[in-house]
KEBAKOL-902613 format. One record per residue (C-alpha): residue in one letter; y, x, z. Coordinates in nm, 3 decimals, decimal comma. Layout:
N
<atom type="A" north="Y" east="X" up="Z"/>
...
END
This chain:
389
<atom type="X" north="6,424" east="26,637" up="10,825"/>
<atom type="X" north="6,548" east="26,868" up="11,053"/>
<atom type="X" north="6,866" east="27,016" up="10,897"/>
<atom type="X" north="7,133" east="27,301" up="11,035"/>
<atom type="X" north="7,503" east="27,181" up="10,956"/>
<atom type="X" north="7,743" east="27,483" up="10,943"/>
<atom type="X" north="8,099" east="27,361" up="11,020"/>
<atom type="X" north="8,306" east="27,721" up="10,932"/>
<atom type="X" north="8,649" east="27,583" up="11,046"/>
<atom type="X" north="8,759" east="27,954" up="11,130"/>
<atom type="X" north="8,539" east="28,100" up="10,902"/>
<atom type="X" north="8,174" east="28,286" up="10,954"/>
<atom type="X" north="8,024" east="28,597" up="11,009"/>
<atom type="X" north="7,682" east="28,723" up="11,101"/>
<atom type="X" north="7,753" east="28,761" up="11,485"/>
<atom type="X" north="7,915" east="28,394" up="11,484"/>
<atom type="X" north="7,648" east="28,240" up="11,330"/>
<atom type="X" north="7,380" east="28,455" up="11,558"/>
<atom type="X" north="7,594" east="28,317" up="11,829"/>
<atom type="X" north="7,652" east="27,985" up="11,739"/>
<atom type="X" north="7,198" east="27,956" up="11,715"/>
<atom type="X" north="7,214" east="28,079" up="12,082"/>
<atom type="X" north="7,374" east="27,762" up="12,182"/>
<atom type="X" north="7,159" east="27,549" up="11,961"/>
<atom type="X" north="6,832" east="27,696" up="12,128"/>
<atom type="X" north="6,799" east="28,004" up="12,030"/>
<atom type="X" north="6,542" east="28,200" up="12,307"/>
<atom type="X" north="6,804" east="28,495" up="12,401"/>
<atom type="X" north="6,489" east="28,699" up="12,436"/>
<atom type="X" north="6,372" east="28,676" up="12,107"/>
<atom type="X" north="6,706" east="28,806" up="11,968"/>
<atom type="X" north="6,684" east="29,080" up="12,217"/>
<atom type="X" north="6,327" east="29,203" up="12,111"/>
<atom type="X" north="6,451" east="29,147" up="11,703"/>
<atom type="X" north="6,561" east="29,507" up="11,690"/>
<atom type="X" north="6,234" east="29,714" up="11,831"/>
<atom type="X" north="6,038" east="29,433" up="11,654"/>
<atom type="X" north="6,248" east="29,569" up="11,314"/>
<atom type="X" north="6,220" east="29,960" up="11,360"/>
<atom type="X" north="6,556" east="30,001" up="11,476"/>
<atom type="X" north="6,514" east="30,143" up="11,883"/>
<atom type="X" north="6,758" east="30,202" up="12,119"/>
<atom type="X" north="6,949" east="29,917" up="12,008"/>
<atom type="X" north="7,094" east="29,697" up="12,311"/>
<atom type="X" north="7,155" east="29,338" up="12,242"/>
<atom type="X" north="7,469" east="29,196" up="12,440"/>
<atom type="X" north="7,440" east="28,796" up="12,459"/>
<atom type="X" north="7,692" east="28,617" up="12,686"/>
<atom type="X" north="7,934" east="28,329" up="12,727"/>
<atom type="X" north="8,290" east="28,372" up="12,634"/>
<atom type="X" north="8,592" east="28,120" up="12,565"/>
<atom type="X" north="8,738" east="28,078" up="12,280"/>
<atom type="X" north="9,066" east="27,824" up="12,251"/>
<atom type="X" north="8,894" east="27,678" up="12,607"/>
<atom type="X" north="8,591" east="27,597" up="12,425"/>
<atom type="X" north="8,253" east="27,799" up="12,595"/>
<atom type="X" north="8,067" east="27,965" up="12,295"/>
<atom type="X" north="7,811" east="28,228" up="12,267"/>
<atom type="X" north="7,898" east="28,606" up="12,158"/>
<atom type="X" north="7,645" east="28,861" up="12,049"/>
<atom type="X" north="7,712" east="29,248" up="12,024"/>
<atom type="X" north="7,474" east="29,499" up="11,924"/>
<atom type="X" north="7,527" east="29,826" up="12,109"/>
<atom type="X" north="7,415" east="30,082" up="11,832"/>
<atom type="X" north="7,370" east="30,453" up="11,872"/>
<atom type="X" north="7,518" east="30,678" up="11,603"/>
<atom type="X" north="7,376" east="30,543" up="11,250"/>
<atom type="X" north="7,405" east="30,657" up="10,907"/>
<atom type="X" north="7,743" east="30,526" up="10,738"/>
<atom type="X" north="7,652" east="30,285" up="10,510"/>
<atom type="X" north="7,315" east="30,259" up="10,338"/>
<atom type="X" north="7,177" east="30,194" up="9,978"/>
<atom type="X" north="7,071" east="29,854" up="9,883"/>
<atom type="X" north="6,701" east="29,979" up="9,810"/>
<atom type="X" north="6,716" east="30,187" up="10,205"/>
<atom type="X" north="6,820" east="29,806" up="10,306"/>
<atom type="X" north="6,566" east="29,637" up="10,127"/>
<atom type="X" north="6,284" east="29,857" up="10,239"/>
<atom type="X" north="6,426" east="29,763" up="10,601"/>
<atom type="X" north="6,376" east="29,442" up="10,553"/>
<atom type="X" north="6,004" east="29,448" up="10,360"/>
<atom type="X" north="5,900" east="29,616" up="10,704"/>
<atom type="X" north="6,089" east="29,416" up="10,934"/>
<atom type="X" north="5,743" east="29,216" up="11,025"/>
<atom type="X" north="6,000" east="28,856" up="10,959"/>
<atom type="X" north="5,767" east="28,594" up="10,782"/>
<atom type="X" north="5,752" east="28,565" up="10,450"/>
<atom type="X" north="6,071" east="28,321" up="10,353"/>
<atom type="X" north="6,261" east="28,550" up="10,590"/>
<atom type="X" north="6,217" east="28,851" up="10,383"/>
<atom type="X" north="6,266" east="28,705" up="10,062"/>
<atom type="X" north="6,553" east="28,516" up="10,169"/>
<atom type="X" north="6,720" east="28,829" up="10,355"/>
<atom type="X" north="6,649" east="29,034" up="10,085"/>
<atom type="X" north="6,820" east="28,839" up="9,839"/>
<atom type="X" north="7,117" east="28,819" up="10,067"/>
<atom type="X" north="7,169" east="29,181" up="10,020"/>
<atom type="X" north="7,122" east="29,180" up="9,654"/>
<atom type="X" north="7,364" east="28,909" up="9,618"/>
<atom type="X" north="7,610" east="29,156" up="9,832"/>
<atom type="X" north="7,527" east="29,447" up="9,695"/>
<atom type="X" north="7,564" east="29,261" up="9,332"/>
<atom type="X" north="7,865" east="29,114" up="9,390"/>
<atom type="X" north="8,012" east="29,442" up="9,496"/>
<atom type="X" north="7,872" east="29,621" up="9,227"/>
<atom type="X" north="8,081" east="29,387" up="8,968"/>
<atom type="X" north="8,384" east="29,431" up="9,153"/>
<atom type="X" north="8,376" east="29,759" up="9,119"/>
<atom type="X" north="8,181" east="29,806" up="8,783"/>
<atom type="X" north="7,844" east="29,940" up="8,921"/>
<atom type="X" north="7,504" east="29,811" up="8,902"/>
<atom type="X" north="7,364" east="29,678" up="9,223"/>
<atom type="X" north="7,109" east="29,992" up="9,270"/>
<atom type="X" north="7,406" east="30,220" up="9,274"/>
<atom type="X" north="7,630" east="30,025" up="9,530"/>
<atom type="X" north="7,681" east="30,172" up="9,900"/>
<atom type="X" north="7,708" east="29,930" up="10,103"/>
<atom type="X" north="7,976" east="30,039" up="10,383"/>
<atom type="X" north="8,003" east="29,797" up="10,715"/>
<atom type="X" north="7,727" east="29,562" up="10,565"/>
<atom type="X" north="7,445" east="29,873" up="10,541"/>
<atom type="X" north="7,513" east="29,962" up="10,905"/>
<atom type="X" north="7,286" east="29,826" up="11,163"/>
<atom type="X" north="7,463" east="29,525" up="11,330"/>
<atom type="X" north="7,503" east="29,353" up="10,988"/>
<atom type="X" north="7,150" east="29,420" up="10,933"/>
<atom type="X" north="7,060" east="29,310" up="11,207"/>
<atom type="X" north="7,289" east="29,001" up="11,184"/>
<atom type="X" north="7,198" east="28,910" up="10,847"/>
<atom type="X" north="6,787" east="28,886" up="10,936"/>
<atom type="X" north="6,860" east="28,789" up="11,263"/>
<atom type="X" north="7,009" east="28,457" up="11,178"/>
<atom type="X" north="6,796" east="28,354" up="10,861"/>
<atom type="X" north="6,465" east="28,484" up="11,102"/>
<atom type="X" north="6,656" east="28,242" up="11,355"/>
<atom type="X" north="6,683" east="27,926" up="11,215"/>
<atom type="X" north="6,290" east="27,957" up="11,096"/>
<atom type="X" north="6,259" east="27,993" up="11,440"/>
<atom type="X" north="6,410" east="27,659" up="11,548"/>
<atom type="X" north="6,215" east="27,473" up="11,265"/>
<atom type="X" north="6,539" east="27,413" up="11,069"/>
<atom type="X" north="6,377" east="27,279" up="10,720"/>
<atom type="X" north="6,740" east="27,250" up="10,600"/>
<atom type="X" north="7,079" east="27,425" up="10,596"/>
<atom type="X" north="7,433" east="27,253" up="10,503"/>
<atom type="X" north="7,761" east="27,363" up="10,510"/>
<atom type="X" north="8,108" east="27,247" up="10,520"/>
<atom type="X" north="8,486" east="27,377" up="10,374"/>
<atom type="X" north="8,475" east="27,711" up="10,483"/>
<atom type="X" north="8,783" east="27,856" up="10,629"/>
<atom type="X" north="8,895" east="28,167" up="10,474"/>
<atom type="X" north="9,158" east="28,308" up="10,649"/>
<atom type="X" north="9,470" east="28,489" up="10,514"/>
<atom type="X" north="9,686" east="28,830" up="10,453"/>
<atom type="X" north="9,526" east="29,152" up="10,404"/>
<atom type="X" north="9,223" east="29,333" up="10,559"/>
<atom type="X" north="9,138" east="29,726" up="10,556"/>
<atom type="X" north="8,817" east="29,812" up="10,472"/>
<atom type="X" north="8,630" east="30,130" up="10,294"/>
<atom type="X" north="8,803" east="30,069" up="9,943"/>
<atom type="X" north="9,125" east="30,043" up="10,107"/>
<atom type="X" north="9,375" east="29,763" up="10,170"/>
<atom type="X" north="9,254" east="29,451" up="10,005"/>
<atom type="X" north="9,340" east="29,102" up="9,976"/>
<atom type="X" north="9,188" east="28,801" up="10,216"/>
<atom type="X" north="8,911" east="28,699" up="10,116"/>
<atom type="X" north="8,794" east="29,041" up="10,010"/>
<atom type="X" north="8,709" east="29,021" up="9,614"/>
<atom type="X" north="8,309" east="29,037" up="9,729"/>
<atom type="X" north="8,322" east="28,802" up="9,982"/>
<atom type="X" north="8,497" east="28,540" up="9,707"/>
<atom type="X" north="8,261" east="28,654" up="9,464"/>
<atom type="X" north="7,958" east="28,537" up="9,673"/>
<atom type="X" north="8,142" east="28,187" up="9,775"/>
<atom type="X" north="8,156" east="28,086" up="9,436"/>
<atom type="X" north="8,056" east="27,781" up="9,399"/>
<atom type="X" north="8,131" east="27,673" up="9,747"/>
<atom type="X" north="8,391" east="27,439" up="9,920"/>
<atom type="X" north="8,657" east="27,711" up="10,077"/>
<atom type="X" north="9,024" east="27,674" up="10,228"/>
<atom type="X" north="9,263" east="27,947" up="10,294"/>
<atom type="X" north="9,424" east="27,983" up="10,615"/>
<atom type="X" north="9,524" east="27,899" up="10,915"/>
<atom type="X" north="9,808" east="28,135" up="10,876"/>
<atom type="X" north="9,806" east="28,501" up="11,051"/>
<atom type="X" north="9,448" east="28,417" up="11,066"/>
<atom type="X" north="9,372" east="28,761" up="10,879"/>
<atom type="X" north="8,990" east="28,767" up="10,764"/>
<atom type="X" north="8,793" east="28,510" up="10,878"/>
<atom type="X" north="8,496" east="28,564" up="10,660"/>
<atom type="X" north="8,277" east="28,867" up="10,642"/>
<atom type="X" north="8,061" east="28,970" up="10,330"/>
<atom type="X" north="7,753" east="28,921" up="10,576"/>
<atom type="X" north="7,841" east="28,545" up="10,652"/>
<atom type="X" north="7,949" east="28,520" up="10,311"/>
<atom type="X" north="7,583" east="28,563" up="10,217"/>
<atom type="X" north="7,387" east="28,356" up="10,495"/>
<atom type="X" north="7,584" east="28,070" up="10,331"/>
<atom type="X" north="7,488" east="28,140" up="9,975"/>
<atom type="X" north="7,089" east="28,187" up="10,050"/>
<atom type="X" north="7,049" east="27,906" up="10,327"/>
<atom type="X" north="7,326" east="27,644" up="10,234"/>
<atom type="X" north="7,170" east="27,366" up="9,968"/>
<atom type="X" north="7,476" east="27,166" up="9,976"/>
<atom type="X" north="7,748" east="27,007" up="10,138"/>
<atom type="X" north="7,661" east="26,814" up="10,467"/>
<atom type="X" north="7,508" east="26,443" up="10,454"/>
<atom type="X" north="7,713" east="26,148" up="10,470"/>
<atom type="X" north="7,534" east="26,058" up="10,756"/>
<atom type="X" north="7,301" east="26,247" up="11,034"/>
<atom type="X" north="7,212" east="26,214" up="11,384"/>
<atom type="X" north="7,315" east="26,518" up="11,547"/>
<atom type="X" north="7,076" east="26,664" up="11,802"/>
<atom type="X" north="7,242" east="26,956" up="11,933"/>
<atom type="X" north="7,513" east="27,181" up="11,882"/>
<atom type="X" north="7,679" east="27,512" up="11,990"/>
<atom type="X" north="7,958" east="27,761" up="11,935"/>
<atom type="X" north="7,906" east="28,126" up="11,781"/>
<atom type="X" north="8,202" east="28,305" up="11,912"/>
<atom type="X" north="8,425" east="28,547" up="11,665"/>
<atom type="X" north="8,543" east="28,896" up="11,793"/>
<atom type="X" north="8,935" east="28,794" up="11,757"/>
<atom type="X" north="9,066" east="28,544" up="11,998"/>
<atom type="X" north="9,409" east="28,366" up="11,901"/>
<atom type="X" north="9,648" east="28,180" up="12,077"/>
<atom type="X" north="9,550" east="27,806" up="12,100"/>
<atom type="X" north="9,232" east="27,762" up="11,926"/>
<atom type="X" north="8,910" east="27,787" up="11,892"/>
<atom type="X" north="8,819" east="28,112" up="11,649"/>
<atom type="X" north="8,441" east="28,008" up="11,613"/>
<atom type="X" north="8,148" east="27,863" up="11,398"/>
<atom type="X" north="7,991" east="27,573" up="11,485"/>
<atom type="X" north="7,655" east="27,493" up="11,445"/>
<atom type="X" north="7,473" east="27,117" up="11,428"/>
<atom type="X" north="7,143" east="27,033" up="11,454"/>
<atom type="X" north="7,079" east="26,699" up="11,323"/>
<atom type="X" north="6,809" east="26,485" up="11,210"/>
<atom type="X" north="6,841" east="26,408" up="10,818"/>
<atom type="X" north="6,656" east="26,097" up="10,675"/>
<atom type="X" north="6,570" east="26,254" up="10,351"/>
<atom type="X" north="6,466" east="25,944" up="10,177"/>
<atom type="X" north="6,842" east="25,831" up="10,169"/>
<atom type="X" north="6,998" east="26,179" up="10,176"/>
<atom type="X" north="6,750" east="26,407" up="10,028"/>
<atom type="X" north="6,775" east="26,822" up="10,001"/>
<atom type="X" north="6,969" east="26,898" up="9,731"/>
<atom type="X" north="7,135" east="27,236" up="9,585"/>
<atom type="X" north="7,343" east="27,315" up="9,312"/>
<atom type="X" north="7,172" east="27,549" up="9,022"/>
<atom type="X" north="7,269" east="27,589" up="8,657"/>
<atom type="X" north="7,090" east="27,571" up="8,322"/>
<atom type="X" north="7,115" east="27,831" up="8,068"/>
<atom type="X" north="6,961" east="27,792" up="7,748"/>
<atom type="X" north="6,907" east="27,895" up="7,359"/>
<atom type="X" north="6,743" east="27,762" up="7,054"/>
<atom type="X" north="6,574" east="28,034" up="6,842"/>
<atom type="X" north="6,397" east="27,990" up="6,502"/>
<atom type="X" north="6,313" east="28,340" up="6,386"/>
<atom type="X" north="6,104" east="28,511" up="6,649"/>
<atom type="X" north="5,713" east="28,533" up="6,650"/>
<atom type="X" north="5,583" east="28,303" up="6,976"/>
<atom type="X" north="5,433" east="28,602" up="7,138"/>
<atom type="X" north="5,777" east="28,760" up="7,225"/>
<atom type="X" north="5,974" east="28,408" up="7,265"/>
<atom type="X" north="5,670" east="28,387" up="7,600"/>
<atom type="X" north="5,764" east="28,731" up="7,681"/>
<atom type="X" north="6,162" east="28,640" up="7,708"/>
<atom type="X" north="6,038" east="28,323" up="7,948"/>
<atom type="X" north="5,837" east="28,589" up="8,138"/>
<atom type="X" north="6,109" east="28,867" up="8,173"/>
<atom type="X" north="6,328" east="28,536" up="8,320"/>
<atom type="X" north="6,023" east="28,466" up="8,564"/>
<atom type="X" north="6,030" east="28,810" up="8,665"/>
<atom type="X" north="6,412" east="28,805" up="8,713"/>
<atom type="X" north="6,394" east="28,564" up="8,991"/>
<atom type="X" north="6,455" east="28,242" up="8,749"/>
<atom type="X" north="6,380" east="27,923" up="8,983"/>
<atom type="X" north="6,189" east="27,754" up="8,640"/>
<atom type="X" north="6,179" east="27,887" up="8,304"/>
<atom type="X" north="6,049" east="27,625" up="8,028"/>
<atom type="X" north="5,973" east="27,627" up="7,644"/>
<atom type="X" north="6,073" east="27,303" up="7,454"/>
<atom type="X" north="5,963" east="27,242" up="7,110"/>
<atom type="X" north="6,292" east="27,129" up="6,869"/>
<atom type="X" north="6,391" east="27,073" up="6,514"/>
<atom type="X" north="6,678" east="27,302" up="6,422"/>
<atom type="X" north="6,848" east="27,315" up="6,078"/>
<atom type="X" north="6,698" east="27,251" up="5,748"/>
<atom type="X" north="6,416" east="27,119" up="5,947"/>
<atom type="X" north="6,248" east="27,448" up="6,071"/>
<atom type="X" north="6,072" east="27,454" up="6,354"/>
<atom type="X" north="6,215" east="27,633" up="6,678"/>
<atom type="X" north="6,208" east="27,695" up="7,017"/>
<atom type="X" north="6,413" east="27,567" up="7,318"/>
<atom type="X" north="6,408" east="27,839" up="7,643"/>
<atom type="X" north="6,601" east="27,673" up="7,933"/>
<atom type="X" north="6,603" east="27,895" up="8,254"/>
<atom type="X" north="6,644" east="27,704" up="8,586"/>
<atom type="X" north="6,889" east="27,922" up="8,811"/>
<atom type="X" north="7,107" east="27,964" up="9,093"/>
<atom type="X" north="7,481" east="27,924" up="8,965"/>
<atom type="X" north="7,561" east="28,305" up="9,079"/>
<atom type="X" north="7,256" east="28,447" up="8,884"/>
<atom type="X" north="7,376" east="28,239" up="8,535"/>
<atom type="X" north="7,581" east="28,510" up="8,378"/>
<atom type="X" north="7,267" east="28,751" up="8,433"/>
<atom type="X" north="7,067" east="28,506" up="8,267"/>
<atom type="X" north="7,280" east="28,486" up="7,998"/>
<atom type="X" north="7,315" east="28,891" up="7,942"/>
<atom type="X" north="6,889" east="28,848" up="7,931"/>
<atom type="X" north="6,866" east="28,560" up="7,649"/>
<atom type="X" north="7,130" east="28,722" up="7,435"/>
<atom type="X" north="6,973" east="29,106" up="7,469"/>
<atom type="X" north="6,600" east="28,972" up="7,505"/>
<atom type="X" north="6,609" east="28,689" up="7,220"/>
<atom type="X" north="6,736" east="28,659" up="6,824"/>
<atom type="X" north="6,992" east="28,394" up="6,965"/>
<atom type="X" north="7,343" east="28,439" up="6,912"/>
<atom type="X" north="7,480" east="28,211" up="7,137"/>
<atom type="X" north="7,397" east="28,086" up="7,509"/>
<atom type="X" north="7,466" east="27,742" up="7,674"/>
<atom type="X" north="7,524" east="27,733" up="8,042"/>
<atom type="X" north="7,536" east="27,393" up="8,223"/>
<atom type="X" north="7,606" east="27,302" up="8,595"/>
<atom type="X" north="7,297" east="27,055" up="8,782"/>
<atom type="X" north="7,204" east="26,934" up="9,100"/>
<atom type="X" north="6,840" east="26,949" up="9,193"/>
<atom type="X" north="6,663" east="26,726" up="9,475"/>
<atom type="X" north="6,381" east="26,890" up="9,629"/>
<atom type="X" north="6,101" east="26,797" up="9,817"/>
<atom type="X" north="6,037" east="26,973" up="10,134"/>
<atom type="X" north="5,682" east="27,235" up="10,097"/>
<atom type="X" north="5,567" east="27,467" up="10,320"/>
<atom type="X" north="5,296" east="27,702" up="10,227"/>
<atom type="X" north="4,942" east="27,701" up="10,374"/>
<atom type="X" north="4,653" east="27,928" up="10,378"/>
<atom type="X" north="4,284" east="27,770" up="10,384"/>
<atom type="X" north="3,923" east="27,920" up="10,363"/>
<atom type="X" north="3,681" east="27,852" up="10,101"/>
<atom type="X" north="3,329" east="27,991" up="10,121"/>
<atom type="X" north="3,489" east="28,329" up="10,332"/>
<atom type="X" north="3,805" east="28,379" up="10,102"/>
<atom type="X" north="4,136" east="28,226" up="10,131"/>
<atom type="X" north="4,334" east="28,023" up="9,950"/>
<atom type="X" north="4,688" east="27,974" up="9,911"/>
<atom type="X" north="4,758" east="27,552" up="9,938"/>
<atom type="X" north="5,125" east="27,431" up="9,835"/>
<atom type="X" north="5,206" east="27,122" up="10,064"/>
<atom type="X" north="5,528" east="26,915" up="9,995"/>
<atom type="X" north="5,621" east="26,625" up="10,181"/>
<atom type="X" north="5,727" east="26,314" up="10,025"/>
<atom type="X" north="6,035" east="26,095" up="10,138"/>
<atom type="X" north="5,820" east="25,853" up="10,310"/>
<atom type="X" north="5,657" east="26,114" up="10,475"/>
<atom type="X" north="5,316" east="26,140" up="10,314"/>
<atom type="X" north="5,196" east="26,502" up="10,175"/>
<atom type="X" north="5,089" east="26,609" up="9,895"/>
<atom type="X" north="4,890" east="26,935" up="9,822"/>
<atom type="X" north="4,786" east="27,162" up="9,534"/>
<atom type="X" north="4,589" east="27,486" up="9,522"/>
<atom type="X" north="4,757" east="27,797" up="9,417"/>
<atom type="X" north="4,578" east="27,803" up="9,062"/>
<atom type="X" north="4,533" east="28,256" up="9,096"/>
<atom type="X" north="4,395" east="28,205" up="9,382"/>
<atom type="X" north="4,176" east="27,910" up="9,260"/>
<atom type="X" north="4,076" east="28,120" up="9,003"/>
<atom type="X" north="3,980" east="28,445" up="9,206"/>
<atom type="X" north="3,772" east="28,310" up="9,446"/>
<atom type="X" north="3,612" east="28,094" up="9,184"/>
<atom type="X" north="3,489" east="28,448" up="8,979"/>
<atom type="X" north="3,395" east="28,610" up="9,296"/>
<atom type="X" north="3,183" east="28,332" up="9,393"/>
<atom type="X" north="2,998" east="28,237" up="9,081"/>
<atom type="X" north="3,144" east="27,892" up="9,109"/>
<atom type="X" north="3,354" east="27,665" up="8,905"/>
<atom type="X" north="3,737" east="27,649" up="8,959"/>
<atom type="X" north="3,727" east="27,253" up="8,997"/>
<atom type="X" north="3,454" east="27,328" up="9,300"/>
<atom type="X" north="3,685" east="27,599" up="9,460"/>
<atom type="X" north="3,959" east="27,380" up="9,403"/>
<atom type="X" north="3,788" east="27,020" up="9,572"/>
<atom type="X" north="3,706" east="27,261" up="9,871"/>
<atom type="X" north="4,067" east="27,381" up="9,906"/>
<atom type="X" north="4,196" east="27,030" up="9,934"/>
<atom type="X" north="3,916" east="26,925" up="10,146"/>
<atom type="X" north="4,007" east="27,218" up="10,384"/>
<atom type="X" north="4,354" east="27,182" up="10,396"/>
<atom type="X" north="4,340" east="26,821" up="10,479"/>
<atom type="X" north="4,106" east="26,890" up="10,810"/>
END
């Protein structure tokens, strides 16, 4: 497997880590054409070689003309819906900026929608933020790791004033995460943006063992005295069968006994909806033998407490468990096939010893079964037969 190994020892940002793909393989031009290809023209994209502690790394600058200060999450999202990145880009941009835009918004006791996002809604982090999740699609990278991340010390100014290193956002969205403060007099050494690329691309800590392919240097904008103020970035070779994708999530669950099934399925479907990664129903014997009903949502450890405010306000439960898990994964892409002049969406996931396995989407299945006049197990023998030619 293809994997991306982030090694933050002086921290990340969006610029380092735009950098740091540069010298992994990154086509310069295609960075250069990401802002007309985004809506955002007369934007000049500086890429050259600079030192940093004598080590040669890549910087990237975005020369912007005057720009609003600061945007709206929902102005940032709607950037990125139109940004023409595939798919995975946009979902996975998109909930960079919510997680920002969230974690600020508990800081400073606001809901996400209402947050104005300062430095991170002006154009270079925009532009930083897709540009490096777009980037390492571009390479192929089927995996992202990272390392102890490098925090930095002291104070930093920003638009609520003087606050602390990390900023409270920033630490919000590393929770979870291997960090280290220092070196000392470092000041900030992680932005919100880079903050963010680590908690929507990194499944984990890096393997015990890899064959690195190639790597390069993302320079940072402050150069100190005697080192290297930079990200590094590997790309190695993962065999998956011994050291297999895997990313922390959480479990948060409730046993109810007194609510009607019908609403119970609508509490698991207000958790779909909610960006749960799996929401399941479990049959289970609760006291004095009634019969009840176990809902366990499958999420990412920074969305638990949100799951937990929607099973206590959506459900008769008074009480919420939350556990900590680590879930393996097998690598899937997503195909699209044709079946008698409509197309189907195929789920492919490769297996450790390389073999693939695929599965119709069942909607689609389903749709092009009615509009044909044919069954869905025809439709569905014709999508696999398609996707394997």
């Amino acid at each position: 497997m293809r994997t991306a190994i982030l090694d933050p020892f002086s921290g990340i940002s969006g610029d380092m880590t735009l950098g740091a793909l540069i010298g992994v393989g990154l086509d310069p031009a295609w960075l250069r054409a990401l802002p007309e290809r985004m809506g955002l023209p007369q934007v000049d994209v500086d890429i050259r070689e600079v030192l940093r502690g004598e080590i040669v790394c890549w910087k990237v600058d975005f020369e912007i003309p005057p720009q609003p200060h600061g945007r709206h999450i929902d102005q940032i999202r709607e950037l990125v819906a139109n940004s023409g990145a595939p798919e995975e880009v946009r979902e996975r941009a998109d909930r960079a900026f919510w997680s920002i835009a969230a974690s600020e918004g508990e800081i400073h006791g606001l809901p996400p929608e209402q947050v104005h996002l300062h430095e991170v809604g002006a154009v270079d982090a925009i532009l930083d933020v897709v540009g490096a999740i777009w980037g390492f699609s571009e390479l192929g990278v089927e995996d992202v790791r990272c390392g102890t991340i490098r925090t930095g010390d002291g104070t930093v100014r920003a638009a609520h004033g003087l606050l602390p290193v990390p900023a409270p956002a920033t630490l919000k969205l590393l929770e979870g995460y291997r960090v280290s403060p220092g070196p000392d007099g470092a000041g900030e050494l992680v932005t919100p943006t880079g903050a963010a690329l680590v908690r929507v691309l990194s499944t984990g800590l890096p393997p015990a063992e890899y064959v690195p392919r190639r790597s390069g240097f993302g320079a940072g904008t402050k150069d100190f005295a005697g080192r290297a103020n930079a990200l590094r970035i590997v790309i190695a070779d993962v065999d998956i069968a011994r050291a297999g994708p895997s990313e922390r999530a959480a479990i948060v669950a409730c046993d109810v006994d007194d609510m009607s099934p019908e609403y119970v399925a609508g509490a698991a479907e207000r958790a779909r909806v909610a960006g749960a990664l799996d929401v399941t129903l479990v049959a289970v014997t609760m006291k004095k033998g009634r019969q009840g009903t176990r809902i366990e949502i499958l999420c990412r450890p920074e969305d638990a407490p949100r799951f937990e405010a929607l099973l206590l306000r959506e459900t008769t439960t008074i009480g919420v468990r939350r556990s900590d898990v680590d879930r393996v994964m097998l690598a899937r892409e997503e195909a699209t096939v044709d079946v008698l002049g409509h197309t189907i969406r195929v789920k492919v996931v490769t297996l450790s010893d390389g073999a693939r396995r695929a599965k119709p989407e069942f909607d689609d299945v389903q749709r092009v079964a009615l509009a044909t006049n044919r069954s869905a197990a025809d439709i569905y023998q014709l999508a696999l037969a398609a996707e394997r030619r």
